[in-house]
N, C-alpha and C positions, 0 to 999 in steps of 0.2 A: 303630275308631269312624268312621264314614262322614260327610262332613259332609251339612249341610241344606242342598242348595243352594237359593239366591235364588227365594224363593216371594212371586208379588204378590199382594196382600192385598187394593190400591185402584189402580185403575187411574188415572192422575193426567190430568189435562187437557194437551195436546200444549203447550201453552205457560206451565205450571205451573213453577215453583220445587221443588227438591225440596231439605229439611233431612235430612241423611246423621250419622249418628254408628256412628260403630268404636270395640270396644273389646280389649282384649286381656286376659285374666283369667288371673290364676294364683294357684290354690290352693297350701296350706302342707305338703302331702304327698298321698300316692297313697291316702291312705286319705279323705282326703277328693275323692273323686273322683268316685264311685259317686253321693256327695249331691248334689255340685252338678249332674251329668249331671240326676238327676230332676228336680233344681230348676230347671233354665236347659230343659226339656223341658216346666215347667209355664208357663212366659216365654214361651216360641215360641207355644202354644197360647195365652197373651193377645193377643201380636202378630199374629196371624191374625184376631182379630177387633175390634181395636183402630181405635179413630175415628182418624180421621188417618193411619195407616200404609199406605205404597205397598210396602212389600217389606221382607224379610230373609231373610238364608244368616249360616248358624255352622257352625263350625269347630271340632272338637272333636280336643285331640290330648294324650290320658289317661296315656301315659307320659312326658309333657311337662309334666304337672297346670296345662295353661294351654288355656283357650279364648277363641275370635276372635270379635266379634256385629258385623253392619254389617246395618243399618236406615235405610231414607229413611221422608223423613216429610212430612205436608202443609208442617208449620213448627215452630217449636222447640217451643210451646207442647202440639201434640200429642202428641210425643216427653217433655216432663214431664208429662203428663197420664197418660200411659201409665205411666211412673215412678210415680206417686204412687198408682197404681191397682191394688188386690186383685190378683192375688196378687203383682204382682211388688213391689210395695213390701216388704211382710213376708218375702218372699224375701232383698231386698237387706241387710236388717236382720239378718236370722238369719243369711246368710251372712258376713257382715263379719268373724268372731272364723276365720274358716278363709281368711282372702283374704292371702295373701302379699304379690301385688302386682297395681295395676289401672290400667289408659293407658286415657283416652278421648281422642278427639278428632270433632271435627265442622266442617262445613263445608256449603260449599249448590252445587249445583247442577240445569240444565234437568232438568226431568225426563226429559225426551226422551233422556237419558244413561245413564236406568237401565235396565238393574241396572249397579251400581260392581262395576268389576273390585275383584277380592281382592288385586292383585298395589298399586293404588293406594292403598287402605285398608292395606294393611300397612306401607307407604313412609310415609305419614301419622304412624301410630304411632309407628312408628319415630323419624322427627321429633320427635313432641311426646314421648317420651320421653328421646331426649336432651337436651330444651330443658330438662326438668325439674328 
């Protein structure tokens, strides 16, 4: 499974703020694998035309049954707007009873710094999941 790498959505103003959130997902078995692929494939497709979104890359690793999301965003509010919004809310919903386990974190930086390395997003997680 190839990942998506970092596609800008919204070009951000050179002296913008950018709100970043990663998350790390893992499903309950390999059978549930197949669904979430389509479902986090109908997500990407909202993120792409999403108010407020400057970019996103995913990380898809199926014999792992765990995928990686890091999104910048204009600010926190577009980032729940997007949450809250067809389809990926009803997504997040349905998929719930098949999620193992889920680490988010976020944080803000220049935009001028995007796209976020992968290697600092996962460091992050890592972090807030041990804090946990």
């Amino acid at each position: 499974m190839p990942t998506l790498r970092w596609t800008t959505v919204h070009t951000p103003a050179p002296d913008a703020e950018a709100f970043v959130m990663a998350s790390r997902l893992e499903v309950r078995s390999l059978s549930d694998v197949p669904r979430f692929f389509v479902k986090s494939l109908a997500s990407w497709k909202q993120v792409c035309s999403a108010p407020g979104a400057y970019g996103a890359s995913l990380i898809a690793e199926p014999l792992k049954r765990t995928f990686w999301t890091l999104s910048a965003w204009q600010d926190k509010d577009a980032l729940y707007t997007y949450a809250r919004t067809e389809p990926h809310k009803s997504i997040m919903i349905g998929l719930r009873p098949t999620m193992k386990d889920s680490v988010f974190t976020f944080w803000q930086v220049p935009a001028a710094q995007l796209p976020i390395d992968w290697s600092d997003a996962k460091r992050r997680l890592a972090e807030q999941a041990a804090s946990a």
